[in-house]
C-alpha positions in Angstrom: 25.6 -20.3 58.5 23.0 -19.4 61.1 21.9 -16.9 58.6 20.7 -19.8 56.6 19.1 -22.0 59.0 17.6 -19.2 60.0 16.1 -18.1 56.1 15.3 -21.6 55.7 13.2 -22.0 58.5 11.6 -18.6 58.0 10.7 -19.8 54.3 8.7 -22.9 56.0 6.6 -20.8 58.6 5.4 -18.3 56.1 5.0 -21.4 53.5 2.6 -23.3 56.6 0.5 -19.6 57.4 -2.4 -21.6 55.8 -1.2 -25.2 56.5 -1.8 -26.2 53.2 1.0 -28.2 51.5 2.4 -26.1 49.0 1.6 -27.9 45.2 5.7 -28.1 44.8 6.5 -29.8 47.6 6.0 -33.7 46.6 4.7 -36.7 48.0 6.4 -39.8 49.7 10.0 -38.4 49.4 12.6 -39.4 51.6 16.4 -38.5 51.2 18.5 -41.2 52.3 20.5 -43.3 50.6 23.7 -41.2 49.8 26.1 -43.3 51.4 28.3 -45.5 49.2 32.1 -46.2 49.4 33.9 -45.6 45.6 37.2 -44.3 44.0 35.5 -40.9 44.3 34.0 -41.6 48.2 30.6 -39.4 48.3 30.0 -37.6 51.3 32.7 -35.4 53.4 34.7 -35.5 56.3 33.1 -36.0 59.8 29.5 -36.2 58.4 26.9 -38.1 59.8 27.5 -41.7 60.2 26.0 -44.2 57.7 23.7 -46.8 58.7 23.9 -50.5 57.9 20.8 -51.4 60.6 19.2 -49.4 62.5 16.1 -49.6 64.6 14.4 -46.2 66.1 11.2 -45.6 67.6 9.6 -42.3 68.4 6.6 -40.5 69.5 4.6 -37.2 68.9 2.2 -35.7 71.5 -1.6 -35.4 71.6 -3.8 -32.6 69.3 -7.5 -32.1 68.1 -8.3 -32.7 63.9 -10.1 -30.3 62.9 -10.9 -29.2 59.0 -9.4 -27.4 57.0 -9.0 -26.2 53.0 -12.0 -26.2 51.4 -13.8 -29.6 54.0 -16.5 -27.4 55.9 -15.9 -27.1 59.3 -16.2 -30.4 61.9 -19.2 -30.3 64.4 -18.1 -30.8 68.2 -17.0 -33.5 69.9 -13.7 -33.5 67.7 -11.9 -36.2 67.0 -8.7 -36.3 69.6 -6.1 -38.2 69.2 -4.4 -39.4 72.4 -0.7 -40.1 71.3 1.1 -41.8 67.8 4.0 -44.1 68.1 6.2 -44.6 65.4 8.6 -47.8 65.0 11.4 -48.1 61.9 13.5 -51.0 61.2 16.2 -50.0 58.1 18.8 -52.1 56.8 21.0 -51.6 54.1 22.9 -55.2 52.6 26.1 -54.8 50.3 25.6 -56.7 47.0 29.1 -55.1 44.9 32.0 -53.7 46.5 34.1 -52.9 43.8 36.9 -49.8 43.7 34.5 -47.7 41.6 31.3 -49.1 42.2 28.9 -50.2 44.8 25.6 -52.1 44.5 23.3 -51.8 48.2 20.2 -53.9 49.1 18.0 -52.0 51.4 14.6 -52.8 52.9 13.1 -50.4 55.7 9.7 -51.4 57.8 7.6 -48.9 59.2 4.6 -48.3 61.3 2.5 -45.9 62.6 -0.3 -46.6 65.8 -2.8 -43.9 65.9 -3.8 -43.9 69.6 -7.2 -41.9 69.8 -8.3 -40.8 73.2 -12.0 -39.4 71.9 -13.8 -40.1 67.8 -15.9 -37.5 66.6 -18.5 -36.5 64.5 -17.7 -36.0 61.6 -15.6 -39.4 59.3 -16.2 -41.8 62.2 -15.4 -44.4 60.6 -12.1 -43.2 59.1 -10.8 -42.4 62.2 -12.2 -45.5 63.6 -10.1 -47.1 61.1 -7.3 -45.0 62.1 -7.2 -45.9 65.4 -8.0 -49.8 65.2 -5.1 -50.4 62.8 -1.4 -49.6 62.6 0.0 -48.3 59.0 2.4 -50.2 58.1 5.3 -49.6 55.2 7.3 -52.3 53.7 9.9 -50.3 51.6 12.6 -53.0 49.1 15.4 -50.8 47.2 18.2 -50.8 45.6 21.1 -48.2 45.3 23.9 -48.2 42.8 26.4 -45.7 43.0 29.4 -45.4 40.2 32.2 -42.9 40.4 33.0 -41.5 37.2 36.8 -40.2 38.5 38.6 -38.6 41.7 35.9 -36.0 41.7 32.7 -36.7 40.4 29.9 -39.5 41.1 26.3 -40.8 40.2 24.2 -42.1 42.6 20.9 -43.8 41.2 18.3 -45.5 43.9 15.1 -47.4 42.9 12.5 -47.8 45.8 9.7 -50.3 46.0 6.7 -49.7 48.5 3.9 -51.1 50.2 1.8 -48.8 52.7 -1.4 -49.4 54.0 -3.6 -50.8 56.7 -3.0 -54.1 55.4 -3.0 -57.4 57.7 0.3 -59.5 58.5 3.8 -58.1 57.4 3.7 -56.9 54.0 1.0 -57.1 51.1 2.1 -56.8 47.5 -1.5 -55.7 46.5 -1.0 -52.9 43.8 -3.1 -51.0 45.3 -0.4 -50.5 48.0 1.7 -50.0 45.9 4.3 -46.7 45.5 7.3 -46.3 42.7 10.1 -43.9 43.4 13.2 -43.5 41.6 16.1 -40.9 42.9 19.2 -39.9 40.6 22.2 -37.5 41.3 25.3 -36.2 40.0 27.7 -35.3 42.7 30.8 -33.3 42.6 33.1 -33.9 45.0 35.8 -30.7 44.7 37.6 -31.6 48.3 37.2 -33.9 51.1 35.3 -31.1 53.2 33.0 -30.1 50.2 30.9 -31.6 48.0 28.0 -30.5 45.9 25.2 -32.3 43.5 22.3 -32.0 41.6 19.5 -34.5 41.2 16.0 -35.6 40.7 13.6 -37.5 42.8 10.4 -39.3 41.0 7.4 -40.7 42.6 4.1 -42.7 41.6 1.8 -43.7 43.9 -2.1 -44.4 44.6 -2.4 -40.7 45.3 -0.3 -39.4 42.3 2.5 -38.7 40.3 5.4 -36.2 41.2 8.9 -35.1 40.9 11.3 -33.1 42.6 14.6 -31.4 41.6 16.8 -30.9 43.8 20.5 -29.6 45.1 22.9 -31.6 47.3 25.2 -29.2 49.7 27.8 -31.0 52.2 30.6 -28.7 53.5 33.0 -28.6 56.5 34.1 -25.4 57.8 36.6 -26.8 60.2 37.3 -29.7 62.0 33.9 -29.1 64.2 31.2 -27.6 62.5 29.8 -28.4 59.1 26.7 -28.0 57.0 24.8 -31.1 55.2 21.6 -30.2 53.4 19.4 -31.4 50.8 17.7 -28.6 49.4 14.6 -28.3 49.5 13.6 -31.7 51.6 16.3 -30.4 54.8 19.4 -28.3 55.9 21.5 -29.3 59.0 24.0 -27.8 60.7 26.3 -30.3 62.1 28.8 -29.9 65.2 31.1 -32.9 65.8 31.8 -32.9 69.6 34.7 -35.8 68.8 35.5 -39.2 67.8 32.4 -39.9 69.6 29.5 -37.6 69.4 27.6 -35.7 66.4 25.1 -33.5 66.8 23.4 -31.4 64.1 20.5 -28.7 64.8 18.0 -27.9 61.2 15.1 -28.8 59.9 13.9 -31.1 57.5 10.4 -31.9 55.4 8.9 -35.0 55.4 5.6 -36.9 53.5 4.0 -40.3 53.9 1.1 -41.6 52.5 -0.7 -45.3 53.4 -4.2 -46.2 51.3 -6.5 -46.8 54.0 -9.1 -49.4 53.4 -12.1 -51.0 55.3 -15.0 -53.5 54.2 -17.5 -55.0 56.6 -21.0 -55.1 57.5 -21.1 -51.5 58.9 -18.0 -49.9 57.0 -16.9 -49.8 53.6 -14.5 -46.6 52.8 -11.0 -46.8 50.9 -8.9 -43.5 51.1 -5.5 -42.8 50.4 -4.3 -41.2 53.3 -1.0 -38.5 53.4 0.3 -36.4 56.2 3.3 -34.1 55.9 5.3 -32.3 58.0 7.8 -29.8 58.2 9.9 -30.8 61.2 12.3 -28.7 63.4 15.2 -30.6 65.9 17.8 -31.1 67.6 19.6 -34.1 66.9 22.5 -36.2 68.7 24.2 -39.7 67.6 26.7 -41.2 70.4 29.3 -44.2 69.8 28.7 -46.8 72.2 30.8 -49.7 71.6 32.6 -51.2 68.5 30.2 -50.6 65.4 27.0 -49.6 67.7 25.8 -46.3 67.9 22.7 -44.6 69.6 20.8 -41.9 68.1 18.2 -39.2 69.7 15.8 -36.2 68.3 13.9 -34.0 70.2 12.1 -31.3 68.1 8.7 -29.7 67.2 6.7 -31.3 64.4 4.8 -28.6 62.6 1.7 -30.3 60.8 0.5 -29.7 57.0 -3.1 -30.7 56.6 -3.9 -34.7 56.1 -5.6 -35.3 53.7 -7.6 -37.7 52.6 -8.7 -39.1 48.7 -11.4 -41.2 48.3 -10.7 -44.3 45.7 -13.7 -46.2 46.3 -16.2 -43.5 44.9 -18.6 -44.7 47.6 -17.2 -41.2 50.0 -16.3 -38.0 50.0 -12.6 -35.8 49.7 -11.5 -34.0 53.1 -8.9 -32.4 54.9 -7.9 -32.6 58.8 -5.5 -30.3 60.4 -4.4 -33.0 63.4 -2.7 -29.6 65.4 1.6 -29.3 66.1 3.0 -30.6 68.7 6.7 -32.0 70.2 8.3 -35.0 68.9 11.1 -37.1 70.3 13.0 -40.4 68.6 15.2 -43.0 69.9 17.6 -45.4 68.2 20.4 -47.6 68.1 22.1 -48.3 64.8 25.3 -50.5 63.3 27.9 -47.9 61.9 30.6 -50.4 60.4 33.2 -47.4 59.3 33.7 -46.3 63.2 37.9 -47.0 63.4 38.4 -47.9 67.4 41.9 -46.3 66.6 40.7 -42.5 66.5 39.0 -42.1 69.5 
């Protein structure tokens, strides 16, 4: 098993030599939404507990942007940024609870402050806008899944998504808008294994993209365990008891927010991604009843941003922001947690 952590990792550093995102990894994807409760129950034993609400916030250290691809290099003073905070609010609502099939409401908010300590030379006002503004994401969803017998399953999830440097809570501007749609078979051959494949679909103000991929939960005893997601993240999970998880891997993630900014010195509309292939450690600890808290600590190894002008007024560009440590910090509702096993 550490054989593959190991193989997977490696794959990620040689893919990020040139910190270019790779054309096959996607945009905007994000893998959860697997849990569900049916005649054929997906997931396995001592896995990860699922969420009903849960609030994190985290932080990533300082680093320089600097160009990169084909944007010619940035003239000195760069662009610095100080410090960005991160704050999620996800909340899954059950609509069906029937033997065989399950219908979930979720909804997730999420922002991002850019804190800048220096802007530089070159796109100003981007990173102006950057830093005067958090990026916010309203995300509305829905998540059916059926099981078709004791040992096999569909899971089908529809996302709705707003992300942008928009005023107030949400907008439903289409220009904010992002479409995703996730579908998987999953074969559930034991209680400590199960496998699935699947397909994730995406349409945004950047583009349009899709992503196969392969589903991989085992248990190799009562303490350790696998769960991965091929290619989007692999974990390998060590359940310390009743009362702690923890799981060591290394996931990728993508995000992208349309940037926008009209006034009497500024007028520029980009839409805006940043991905990441990210490296932790990772621990979630029972605290009482259904609560739960949950910590990461791990090393957030940038892909270039990169920036797409909509407004034909500006110009393409890429910005390497620079690695650095990350940490997040949570408490979450876990309404499976039986107070007679611990």
């Amino acid at each position: 098993m550490k054989a593959i952590l190991l193989g997977v990792t490696l794959l990620f550093t040689t893919t990020l030599q040139s910190q270019i995102k790779p054309n096959f990894f996607p945009e905007d994807i994000l893998t959860e939404g697997f849990e569900g409760k049916c005649y054929c129950k997906p997931g396995v034993e001592n896995k990860s507990r699922s969420r009903g609400l849960s609030i994190t916030y985290g932080q990533t250290n300082s680093a320089s942007y600097v160009a990169d691809g084909e944007t010619p290099a940035f003239s000195d003073p760069l662009s610095v940024l100080n410090q960005l905070d991160q704050f999620e609010l996800k909340l899954k609502i059950p609509l069906l609870l029937k033997e065989r099939t399950k219908l979930l409401l979720s909804y997730k908010y999420y922002i991002e402050s850019y804190n800048f300590k220096a802007i530089g030379a070159d796109f100003p006002a981007t990173f102006q806008a950057l830093d005067q503004q958090s990026l916010k994401s309203n995300d509305y969803g829905l998540i059916l899944s059926h099981s078709l017998n004791e040992k096999n399953y569909l899971i089908v999830r529809y996302k709705y998504g707003t992300n942008g440097n928009y005023e107030g809570w949400t907008n439903f501007n289409s220009r904010f808008a992002i479409h995703s749609v996730l579908g998987m078979y999953g074969i559930k051959k034991t209680d400590d294994f199960e496998w699935g494949i699947g397909f994730f679909f995406t349409k945004s103000f950047r583009q349009t993209s899709g992503l196969p991929f392969l589903l991989y939960n085992r248990n190799f005893n009562d303490k350790w365990g696998i769960e991965a997601m091929f290619p989007a993240n692999v974990f390998l999970r060590h359940n310390m008891g009743k009362k702690s998880i923890a799981t060591i891997g290394v996931e990728y993630n993508s995000k992208s927010f349309r940037i926008a900014e009209t006034d009497a010195l500024t007028d520029i509309d980009y839409a805006f991604n940043h991905a990441e292939i990210l490296p932790s450690i990772n621990l979630e600890r029972h605290l009482t009843s259904w609560f739960w808290a949950n910590f990461s600590l791990g090393y957030q190894v940038n892909f270039s941003s990169e920036f797409l002008d909509k407004s034909g007024l500006t110009t393409d560009f890429q910005a390497d922001p620079g690695s650095g440590f990350f940490f997040n910090v949570g408490i979450f509702i876990s309404p499976e947690f039986d107070k007679q096993e611990h």
